[in-house]
Backbone as numpy.savetxt, mean C-alpha at the origin, in Angstrom:
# Nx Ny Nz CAx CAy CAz Cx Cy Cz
14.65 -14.72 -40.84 13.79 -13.52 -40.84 14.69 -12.28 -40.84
14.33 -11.52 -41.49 15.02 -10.20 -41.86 15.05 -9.22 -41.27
13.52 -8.85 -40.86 12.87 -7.83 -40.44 13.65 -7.36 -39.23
14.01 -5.85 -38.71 14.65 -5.27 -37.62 13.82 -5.55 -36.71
12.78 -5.78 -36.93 12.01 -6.26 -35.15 12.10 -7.10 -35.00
12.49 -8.10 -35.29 12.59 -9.82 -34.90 14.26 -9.78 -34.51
15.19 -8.88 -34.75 16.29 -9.07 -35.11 16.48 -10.10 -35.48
16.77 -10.50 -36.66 17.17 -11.51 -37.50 16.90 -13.25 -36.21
16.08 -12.87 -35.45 15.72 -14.18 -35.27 14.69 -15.41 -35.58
15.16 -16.50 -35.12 13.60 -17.44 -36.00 12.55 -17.26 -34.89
11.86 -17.98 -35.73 10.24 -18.21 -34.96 10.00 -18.74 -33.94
11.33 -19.56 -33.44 11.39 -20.21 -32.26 11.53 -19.51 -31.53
12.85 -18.94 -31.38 13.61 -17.89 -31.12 12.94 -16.52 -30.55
12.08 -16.27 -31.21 11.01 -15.12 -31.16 9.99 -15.24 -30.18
9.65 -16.66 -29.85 8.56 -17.29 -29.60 8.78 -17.13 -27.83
10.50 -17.63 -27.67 11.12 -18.06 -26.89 11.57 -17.05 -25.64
11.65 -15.81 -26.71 11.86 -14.04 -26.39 11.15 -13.53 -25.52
9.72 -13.81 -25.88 8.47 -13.53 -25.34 8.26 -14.39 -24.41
7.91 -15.62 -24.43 7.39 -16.13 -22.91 9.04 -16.42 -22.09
9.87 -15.43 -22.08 10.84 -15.65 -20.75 10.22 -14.84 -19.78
8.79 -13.60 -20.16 8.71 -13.03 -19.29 7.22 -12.59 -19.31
6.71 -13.30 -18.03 5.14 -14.15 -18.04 4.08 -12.58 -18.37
4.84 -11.01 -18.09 3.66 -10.33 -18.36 3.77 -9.96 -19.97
4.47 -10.99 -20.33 4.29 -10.69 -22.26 3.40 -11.78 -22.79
3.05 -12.96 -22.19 2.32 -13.88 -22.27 0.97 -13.08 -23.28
0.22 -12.04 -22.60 -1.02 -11.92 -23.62 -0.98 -11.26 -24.55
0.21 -10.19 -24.49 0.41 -9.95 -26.15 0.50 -11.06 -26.63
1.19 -12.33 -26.67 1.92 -13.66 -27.81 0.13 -13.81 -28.16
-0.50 -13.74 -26.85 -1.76 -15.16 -27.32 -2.57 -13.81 -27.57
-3.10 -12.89 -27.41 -3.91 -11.54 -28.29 -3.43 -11.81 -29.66
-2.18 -12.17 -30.28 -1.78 -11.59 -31.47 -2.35 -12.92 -32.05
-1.97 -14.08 -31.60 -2.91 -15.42 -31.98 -3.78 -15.16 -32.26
-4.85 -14.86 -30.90 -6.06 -14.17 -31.15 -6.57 -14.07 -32.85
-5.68 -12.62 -32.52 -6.27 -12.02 -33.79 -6.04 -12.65 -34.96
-5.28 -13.51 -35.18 -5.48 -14.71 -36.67 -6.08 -16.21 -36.08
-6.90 -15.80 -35.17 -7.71 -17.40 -35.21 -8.80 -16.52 -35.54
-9.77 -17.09 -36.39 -11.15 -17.23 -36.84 -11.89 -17.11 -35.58
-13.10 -16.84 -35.53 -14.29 -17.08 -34.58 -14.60 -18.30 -34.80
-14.86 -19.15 -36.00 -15.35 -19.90 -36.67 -14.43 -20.89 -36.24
-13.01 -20.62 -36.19 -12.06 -22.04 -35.32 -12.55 -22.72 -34.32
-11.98 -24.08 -34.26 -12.71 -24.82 -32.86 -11.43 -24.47 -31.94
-10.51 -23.96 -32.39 -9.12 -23.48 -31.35 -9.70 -21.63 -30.83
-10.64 -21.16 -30.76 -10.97 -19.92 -31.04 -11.19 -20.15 -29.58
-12.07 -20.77 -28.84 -12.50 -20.96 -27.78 -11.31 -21.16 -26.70
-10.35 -22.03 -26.95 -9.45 -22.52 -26.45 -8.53 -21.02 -26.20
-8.36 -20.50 -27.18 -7.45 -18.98 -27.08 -7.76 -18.00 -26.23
-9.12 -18.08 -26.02 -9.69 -17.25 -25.47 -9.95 -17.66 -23.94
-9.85 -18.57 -23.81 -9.67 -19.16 -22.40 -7.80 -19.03 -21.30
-7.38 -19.13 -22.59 -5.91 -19.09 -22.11 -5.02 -17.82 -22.24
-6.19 -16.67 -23.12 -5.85 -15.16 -22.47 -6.34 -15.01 -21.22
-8.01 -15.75 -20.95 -8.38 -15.10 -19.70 -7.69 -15.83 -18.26
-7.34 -16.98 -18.78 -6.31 -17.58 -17.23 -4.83 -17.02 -17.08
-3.88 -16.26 -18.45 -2.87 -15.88 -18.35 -3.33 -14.56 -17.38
-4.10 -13.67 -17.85 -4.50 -12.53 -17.26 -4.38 -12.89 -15.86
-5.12 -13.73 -15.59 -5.44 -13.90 -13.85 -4.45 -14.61 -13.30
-3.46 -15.18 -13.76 -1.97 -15.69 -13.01 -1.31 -14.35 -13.17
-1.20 -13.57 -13.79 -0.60 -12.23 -13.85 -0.53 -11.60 -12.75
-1.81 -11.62 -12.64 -2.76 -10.73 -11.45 -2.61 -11.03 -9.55
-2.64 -12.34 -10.42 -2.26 -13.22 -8.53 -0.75 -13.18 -8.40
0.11 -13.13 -9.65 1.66 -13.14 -9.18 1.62 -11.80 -8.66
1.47 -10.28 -9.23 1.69 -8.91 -9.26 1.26 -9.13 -7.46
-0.18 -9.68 -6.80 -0.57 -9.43 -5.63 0.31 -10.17 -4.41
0.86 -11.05 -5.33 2.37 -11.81 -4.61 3.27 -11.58 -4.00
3.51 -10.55 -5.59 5.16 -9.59 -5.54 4.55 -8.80 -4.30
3.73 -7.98 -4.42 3.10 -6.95 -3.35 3.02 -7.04 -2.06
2.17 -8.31 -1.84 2.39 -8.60 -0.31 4.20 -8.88 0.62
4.97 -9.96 -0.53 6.27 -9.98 -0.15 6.97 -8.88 0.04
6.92 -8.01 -0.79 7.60 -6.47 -0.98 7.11 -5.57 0.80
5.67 -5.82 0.69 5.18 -4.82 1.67 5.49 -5.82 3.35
5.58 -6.74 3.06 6.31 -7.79 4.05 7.67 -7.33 4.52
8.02 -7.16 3.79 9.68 -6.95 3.89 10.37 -5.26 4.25
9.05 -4.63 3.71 9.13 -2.66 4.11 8.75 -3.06 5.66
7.70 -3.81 6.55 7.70 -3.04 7.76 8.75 -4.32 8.30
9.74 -5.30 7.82 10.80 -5.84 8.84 11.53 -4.54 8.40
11.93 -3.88 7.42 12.72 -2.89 7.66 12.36 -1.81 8.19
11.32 -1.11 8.65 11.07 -0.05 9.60 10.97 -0.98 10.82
10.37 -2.33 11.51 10.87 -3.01 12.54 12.07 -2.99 13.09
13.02 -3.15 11.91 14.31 -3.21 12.48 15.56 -1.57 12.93
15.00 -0.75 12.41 14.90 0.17 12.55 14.00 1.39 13.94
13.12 0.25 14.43 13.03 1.21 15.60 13.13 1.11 17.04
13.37 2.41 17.68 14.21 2.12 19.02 13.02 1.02 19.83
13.48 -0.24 20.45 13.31 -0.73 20.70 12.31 -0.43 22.59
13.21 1.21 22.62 12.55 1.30 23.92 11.65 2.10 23.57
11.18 2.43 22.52 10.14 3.68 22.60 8.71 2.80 22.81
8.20 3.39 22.87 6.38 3.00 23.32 5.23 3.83 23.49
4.08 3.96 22.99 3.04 4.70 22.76 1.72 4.05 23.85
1.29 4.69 24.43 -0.32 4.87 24.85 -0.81 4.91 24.05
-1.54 4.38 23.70 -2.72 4.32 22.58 -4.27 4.83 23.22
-5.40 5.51 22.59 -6.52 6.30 23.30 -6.87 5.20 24.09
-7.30 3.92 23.83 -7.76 2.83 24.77 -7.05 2.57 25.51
-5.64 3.01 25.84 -4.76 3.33 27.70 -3.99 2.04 27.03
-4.59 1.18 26.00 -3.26 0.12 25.62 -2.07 0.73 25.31
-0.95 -0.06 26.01 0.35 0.58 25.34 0.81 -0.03 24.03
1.32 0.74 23.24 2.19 -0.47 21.65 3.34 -0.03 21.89
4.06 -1.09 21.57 5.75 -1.30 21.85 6.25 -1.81 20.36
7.41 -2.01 19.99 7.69 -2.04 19.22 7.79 -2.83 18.57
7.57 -4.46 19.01 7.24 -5.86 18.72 5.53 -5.61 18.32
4.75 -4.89 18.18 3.16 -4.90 17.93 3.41 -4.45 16.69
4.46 -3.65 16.29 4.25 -3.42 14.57 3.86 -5.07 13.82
4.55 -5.94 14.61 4.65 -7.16 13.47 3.72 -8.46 13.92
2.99 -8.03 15.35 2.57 -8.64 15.79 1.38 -9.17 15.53
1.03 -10.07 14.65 0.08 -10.55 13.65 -0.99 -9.30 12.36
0.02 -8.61 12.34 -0.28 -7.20 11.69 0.35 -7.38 9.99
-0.09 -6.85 9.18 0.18 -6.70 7.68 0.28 -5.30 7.25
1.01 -5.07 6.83 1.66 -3.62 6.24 0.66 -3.32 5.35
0.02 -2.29 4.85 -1.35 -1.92 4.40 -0.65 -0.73 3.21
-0.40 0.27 3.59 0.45 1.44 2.73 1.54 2.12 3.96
2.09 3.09 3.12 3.26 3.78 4.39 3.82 4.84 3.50
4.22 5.93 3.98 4.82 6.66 3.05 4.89 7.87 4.30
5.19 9.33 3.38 5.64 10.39 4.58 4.56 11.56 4.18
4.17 11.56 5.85 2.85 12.65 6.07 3.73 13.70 7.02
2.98 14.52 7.04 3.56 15.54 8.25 1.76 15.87 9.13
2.28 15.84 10.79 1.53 16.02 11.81 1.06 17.62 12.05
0.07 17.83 12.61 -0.37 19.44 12.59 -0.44 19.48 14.13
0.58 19.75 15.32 0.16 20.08 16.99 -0.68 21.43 16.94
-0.90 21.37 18.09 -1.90 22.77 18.80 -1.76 24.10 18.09
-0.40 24.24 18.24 0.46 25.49 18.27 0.59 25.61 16.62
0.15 24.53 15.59 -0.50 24.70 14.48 1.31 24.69 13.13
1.76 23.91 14.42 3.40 23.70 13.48 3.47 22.21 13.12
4.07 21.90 11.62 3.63 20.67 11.07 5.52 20.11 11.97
5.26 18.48 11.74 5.99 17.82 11.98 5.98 16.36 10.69
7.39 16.59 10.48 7.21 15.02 9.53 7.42 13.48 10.23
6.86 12.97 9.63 6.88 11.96 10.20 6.23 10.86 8.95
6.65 9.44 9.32 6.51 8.11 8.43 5.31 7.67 8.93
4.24 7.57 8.13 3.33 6.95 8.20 2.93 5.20 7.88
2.49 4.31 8.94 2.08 2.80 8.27 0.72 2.70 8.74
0.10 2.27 7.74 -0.88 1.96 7.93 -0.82 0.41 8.18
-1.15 -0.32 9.29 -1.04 -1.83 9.35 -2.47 -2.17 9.15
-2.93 -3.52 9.57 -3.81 -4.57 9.91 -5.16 -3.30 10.52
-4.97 -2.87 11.33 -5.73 -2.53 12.26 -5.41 -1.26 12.89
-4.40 -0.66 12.46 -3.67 0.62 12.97 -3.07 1.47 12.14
-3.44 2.88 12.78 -2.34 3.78 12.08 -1.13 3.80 12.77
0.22 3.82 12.36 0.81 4.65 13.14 1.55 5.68 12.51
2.12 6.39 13.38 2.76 7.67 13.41 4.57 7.18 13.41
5.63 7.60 12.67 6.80 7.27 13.48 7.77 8.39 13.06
8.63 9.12 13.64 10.06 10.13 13.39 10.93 9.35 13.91
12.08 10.17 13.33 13.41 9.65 13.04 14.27 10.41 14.49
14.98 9.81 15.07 15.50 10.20 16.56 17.04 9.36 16.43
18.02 10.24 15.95 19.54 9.09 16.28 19.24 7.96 15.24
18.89 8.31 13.82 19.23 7.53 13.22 18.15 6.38 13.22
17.12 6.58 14.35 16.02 4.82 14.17 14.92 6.02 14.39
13.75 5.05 14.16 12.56 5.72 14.22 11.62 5.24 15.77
10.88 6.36 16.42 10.25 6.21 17.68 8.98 6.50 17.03
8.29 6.54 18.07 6.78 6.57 17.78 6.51 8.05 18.11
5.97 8.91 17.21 6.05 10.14 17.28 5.37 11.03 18.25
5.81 11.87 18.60 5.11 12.74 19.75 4.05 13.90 19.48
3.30 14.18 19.89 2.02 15.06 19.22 0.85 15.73 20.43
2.05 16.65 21.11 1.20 16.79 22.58 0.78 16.36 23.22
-0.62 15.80 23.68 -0.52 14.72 24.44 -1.42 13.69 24.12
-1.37 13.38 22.40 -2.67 13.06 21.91 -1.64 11.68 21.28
-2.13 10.33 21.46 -1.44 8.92 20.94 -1.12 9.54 19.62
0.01 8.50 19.00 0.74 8.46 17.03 -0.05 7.39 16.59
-0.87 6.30 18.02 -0.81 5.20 17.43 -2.65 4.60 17.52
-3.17 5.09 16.50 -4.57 5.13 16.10 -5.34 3.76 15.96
-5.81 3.70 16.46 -7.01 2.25 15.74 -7.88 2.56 15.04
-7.86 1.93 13.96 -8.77 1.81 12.96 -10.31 1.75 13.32
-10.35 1.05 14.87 -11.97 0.48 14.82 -12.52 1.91 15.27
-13.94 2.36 15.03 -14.83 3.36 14.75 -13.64 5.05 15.19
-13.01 4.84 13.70 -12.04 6.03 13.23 -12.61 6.88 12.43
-13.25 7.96 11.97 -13.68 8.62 11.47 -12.63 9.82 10.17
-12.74 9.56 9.25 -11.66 10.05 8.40 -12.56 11.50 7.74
-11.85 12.12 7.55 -12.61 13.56 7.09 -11.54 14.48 6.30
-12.19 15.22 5.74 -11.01 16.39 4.80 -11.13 17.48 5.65
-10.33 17.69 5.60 -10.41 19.66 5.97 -10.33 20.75 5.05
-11.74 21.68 5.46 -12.24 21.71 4.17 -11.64 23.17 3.81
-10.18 23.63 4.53 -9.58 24.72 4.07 -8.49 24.27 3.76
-7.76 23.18 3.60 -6.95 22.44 3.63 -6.69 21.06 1.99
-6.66 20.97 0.75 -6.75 20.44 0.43 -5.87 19.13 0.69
-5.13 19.33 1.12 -3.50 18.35 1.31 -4.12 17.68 2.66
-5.49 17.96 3.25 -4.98 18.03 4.85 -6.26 16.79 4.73
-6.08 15.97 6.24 -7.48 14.80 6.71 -7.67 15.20 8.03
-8.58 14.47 8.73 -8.80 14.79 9.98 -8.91 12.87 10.12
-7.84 12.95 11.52 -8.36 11.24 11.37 -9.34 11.83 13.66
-10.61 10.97 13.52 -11.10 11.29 14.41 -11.62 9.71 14.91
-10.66 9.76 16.56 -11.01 8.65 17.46 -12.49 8.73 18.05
-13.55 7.87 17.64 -14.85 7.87 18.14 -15.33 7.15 19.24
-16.10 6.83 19.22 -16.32 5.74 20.59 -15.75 5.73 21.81
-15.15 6.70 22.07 -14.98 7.20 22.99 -15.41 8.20 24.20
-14.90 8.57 25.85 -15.46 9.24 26.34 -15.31 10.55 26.10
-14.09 10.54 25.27 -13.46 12.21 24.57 -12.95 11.93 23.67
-13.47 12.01 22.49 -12.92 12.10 21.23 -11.81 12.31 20.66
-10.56 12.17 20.11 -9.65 12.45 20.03 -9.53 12.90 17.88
-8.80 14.05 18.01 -8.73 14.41 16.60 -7.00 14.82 16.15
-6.79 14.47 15.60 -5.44 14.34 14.47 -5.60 14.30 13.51
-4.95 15.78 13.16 -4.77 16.43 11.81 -3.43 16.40 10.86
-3.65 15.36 9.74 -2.38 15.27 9.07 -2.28 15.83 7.57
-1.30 16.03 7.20 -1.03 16.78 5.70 -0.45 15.84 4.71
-0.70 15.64 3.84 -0.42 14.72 2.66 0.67 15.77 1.64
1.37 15.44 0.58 2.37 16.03 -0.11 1.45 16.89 -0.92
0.05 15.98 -0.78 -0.68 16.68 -2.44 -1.73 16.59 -2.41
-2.89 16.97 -2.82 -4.21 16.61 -2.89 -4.83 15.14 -3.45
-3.46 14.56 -4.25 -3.72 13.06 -4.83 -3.37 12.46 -3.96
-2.03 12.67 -3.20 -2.02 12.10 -2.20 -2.70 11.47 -1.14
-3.35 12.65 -0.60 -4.00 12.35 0.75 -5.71 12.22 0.49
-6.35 11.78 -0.77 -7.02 11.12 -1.83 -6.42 9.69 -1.50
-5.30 9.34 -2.22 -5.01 7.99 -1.91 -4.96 7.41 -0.43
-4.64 7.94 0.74 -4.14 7.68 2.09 -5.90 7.54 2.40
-6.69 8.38 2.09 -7.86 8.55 2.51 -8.71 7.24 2.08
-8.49 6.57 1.03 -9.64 5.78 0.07 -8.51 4.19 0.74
-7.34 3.98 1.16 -6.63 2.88 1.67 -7.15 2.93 3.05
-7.32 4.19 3.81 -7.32 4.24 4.81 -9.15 3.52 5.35
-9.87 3.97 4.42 -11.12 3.04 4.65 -11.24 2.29 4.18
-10.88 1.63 3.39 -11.10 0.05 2.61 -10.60 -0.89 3.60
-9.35 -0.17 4.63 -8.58 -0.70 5.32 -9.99 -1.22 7.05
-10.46 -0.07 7.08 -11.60 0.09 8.00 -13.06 -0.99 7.45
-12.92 -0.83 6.30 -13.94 -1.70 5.62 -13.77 -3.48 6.07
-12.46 -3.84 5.57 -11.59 -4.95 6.06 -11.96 -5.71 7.35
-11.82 -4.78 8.12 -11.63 -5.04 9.85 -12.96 -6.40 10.24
């Protein structure tokens, strides 16, 4: 074969190119596709083995994802001071063995905190299993962040999520069920941002 897109390889060769790497799989069998007939008795068959390539695709990609997001909170685990520890609004304390403690890494990325006095603070956000938390950087490891005298380390169960409505970047995460309500105000990089943190952050609540 001649042609510069094949580079001068054969059909085997070509064939061989393509499935080394499983998300090229439905181009090979689409392009089949499109020279099998409707009228083929292999027409059916093609069309079955785009729609199962698709969905091994799909379950590997959710694979890669979970392992990946597995492996981000052993590395913020390993990374934080071991003596720090949070009160949580329900008077539970979390220590630093509860990040992993039958918990799943959900999203994480960097928000900044809004205190009283109305001055932001940055800080690493994870969303786990069942929790927010809050964490800054102190000597190189990360503690559980400080925020006057209000917990970093949120529960999901009846959490109330809200925008602030002078604020596009900004949420309100609000502790309910409680005898005093507790409210924490955080800032996202962007309005897509804290859009995304917001729509994980209840699906995450949805979950529970």
């Amino acid at each position: 074969m001649s042609s510069s897109i094949v580079r001068r390889l054969s059909i085997p060769e070509c064939i061989l190119l393509v499935t080394q790497r499983i998300t090229k799989y439905p181009v090979l069998i689409q392009r089949i596709l499109q020279h099998t007939k409707d009228s083929d008795e292999d027409h059916s068959c093609v069309c079955e083995a785009l729609r199962c390539v698709k969905e091994l695709i799909t379950a590997v990609d959710s694979k890669v994802n979970e392992q990946e997001k597995k492996q981000r909170l052993r590395e913020v685990y390993s990374r934080t001071d071991s003596k720090s520890i949070m009160r949580m609004k329900s008077g539970q304390m979390f220590a630093k063995e509860d990040l992993i403690r039958g918990r799943k890494l959900l999203h994480d990325g960097a928000l900044q905190l809004k205190n009283t006095a109305g001055r932001l603070k940055d800080v690493h956000a994870m969303l786990l299993s069942d929790v927010l938390v809050f964490l800054q950087e102190k000597d190189q490891k990360y503690v559980f962040a400080s925020l006057d005298q209000r917990s970093t380390v949120i529960s999901l169960q009846n959490l109330i999520v809200r925008e602030v409505a002078n604020e596009e970047r900004g949420l309100f995460l609000i502790t309910a069920g409680t005898d005093r309500p507790e409210m924490v105000e955080v800032l996202a990089s962007s309005k897509e941002e804290r859009n995304t943190w917001r729509a994980i952050i209840q699906d995450a609540m949805h979950c529970m």
